[in-house]
KOLMIZA-577538 format. One record per residue: residue in one letter; y, x, z of N, C-alpha, C in turn. Coordinates in steps of 0.02 Angstrom, whole numbers. Example, Ala and Ser with C-alpha at 12.3 -4.5 7.8 and 13.67 -1.06 7.14 Angstrom:
REM residues 2
+------+--------+--------+--------+--------+--------+--------+--------+--------+--------+
! loba !    nyy !    nxx !    nzz !   cayy !   caxx !   cazz !    cyy !    cxx !    czz !
+------+--------+--------+--------+--------+--------+--------+--------+--------+--------+
!    A !   -284 !    660 !    390 !   -225 !    615 !    390 !   -165 !    660 !    390 !
!    S !   -112 !    642 !    354 !    -53 !    684 !    357 !      2 !    645 !    394 !
+------+--------+--------+--------+--------+--------+--------+--------+--------+--------+
This chain:
REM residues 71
+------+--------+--------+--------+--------+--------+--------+--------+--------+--------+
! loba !    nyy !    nxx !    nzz !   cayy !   caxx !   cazz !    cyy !    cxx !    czz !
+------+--------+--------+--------+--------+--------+--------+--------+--------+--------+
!    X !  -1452 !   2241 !  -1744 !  -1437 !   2253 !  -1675 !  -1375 !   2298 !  -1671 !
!    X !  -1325 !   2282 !  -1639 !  -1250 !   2310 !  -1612 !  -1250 !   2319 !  -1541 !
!    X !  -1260 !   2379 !  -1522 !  -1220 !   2419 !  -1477 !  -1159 !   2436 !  -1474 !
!    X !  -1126 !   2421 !  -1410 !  -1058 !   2426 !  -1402 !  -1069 !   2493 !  -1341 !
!    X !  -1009 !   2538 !  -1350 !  -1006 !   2581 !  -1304 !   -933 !   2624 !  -1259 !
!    X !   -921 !   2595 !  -1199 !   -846 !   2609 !  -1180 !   -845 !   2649 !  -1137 !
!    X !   -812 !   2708 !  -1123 !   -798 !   2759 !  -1091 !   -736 !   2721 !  -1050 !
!    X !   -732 !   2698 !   -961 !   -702 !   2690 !   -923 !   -690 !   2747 !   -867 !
!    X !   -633 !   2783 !   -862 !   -639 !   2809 !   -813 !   -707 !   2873 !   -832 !
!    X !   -726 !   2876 !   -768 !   -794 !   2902 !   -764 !   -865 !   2870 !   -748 !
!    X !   -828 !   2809 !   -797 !   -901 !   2771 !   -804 !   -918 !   2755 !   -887 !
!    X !   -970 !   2744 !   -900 !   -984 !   2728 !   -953 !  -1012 !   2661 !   -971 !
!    X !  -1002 !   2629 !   -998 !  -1016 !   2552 !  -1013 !  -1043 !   2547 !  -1083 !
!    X !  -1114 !   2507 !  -1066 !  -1174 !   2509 !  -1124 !  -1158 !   2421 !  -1129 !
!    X !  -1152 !   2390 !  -1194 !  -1160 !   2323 !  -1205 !  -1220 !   2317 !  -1255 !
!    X !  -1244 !   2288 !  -1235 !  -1297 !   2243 !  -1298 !  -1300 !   2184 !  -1296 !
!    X !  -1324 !   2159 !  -1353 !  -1357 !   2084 !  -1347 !  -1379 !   2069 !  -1338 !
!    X !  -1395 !   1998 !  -1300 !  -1461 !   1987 !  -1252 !  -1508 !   1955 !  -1307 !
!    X !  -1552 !   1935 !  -1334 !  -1610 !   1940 !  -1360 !  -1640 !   1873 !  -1329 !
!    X !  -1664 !   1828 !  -1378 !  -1724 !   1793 !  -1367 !  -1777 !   1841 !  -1304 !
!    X !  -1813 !   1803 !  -1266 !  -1854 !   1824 !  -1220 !  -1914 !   1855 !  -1273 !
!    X !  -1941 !   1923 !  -1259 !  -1996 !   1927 !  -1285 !  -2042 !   1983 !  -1244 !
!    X !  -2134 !   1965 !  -1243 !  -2178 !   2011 !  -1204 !  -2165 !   2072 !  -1227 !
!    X !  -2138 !   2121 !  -1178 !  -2162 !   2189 !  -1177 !  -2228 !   2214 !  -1217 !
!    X !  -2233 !   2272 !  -1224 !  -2294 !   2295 !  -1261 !  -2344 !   2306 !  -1192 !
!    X !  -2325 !   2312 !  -1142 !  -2388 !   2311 !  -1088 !  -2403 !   2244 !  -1052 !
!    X !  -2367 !   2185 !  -1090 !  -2369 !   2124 !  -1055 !  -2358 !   2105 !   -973 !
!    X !  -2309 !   2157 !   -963 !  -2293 !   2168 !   -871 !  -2217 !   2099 !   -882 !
!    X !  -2177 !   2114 !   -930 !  -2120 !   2089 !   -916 !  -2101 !   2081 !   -990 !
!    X !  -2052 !   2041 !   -984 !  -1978 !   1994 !  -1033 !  -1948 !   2025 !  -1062 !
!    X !  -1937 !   2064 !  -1121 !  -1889 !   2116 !  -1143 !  -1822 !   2061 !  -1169 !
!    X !  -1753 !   2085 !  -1147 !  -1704 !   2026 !  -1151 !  -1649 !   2070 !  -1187 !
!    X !  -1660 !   2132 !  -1182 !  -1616 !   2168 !  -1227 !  -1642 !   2253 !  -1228 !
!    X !  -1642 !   2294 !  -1276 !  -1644 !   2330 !  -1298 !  -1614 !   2372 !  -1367 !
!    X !  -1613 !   2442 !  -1342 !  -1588 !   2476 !  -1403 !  -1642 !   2488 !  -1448 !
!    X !  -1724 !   2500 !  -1425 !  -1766 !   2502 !  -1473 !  -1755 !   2566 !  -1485 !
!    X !  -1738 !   2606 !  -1444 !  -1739 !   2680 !  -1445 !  -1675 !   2717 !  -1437 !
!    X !  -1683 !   2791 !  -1441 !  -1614 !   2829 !  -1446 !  -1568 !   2797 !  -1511 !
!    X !  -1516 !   2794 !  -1484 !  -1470 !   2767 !  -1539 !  -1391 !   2804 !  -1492 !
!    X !  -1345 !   2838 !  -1565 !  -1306 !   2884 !  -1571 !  -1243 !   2827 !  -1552 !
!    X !  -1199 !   2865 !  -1531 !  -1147 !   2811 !  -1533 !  -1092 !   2862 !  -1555 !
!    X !  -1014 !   2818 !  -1545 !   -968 !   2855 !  -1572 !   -923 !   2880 !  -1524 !
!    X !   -948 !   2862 !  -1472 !   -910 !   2892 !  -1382 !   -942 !   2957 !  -1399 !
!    X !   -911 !   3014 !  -1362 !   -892 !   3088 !  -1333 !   -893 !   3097 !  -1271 !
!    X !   -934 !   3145 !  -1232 !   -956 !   3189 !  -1165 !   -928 !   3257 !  -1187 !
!    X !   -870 !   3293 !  -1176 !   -866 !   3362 !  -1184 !   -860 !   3377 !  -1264 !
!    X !   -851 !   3330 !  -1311 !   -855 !   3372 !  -1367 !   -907 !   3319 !  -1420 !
!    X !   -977 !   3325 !  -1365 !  -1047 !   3301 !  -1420 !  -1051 !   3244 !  -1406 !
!    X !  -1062 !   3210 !  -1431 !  -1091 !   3123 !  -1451 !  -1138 !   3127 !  -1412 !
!    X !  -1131 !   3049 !  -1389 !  -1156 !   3031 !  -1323 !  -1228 !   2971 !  -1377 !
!    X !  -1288 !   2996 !  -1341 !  -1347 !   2958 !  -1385 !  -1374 !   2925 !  -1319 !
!    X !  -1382 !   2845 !  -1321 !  -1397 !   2808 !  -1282 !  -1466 !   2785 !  -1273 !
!    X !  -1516 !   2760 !  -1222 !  -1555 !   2723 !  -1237 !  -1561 !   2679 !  -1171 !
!    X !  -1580 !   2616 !  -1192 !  -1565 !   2552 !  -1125 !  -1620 !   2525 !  -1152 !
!    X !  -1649 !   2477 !  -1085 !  -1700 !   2419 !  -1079 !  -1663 !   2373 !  -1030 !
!    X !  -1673 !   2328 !  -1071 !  -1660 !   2273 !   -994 !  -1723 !   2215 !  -1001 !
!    X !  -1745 !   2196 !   -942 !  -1806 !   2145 !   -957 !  -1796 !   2121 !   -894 !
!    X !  -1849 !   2061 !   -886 !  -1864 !   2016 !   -837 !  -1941 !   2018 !   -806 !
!    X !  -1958 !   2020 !   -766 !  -2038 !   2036 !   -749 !  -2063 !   1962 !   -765 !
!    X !  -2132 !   1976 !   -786 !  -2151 !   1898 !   -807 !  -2174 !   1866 !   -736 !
!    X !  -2165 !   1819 !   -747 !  -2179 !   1754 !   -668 !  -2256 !   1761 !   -644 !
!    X !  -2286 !   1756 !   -585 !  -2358 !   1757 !   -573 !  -2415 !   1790 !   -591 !
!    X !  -2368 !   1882 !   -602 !  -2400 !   1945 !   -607 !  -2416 !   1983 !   -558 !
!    X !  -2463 !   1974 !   -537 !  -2486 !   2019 !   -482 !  -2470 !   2080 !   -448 !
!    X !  -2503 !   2105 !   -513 !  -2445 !   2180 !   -507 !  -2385 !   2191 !   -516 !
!    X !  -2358 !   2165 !   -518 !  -2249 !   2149 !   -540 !  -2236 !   2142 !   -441 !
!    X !  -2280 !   2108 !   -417 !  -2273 !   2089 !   -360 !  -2280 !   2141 !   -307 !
!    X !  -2320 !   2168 !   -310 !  -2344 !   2233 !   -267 !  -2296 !   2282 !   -280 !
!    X !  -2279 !   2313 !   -333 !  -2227 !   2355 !   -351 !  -2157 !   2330 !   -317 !
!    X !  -2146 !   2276 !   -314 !  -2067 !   2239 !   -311 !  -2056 !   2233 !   -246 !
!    X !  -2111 !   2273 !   -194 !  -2110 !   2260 !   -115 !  -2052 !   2336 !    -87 !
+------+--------+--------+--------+--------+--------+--------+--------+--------+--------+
């Protein structure tokens, strides 16, 4: 897994790869990309290394509770 990480401006830009679809560990939703935890990068905030962590997922289709929450 490769993380990409770009300092624009005063924004910061996280890339990953999107990932085969796979169940979450609570079976709510689609995990489609992840870092799989804190992970260090080689971008700078002030001096110290900037340590990232991202989820991106999809809610699974005809979850009840995905539904109630999403109101």
């Amino acid at each position: 897994m490769s993380i990409k990480v770009k300092q624009d401006g005063d924004m910061l830009n996280i890339y990953l790869p999107l990932e085969t679809p796979h169940t979450s560990k609570s079976g709510k939703s689609m995990v489609i990309a992840s870092t799989y935890g804190p992970q260090t990068t080689t971008a700078e905030y002030e001096g110290e290394v900037i340590v990232v962590v991202a989820n991106a997922f999809v809610y699974v289709k005809n979850n009840e509770s995905n539904r109630r929450k999403a109101k």
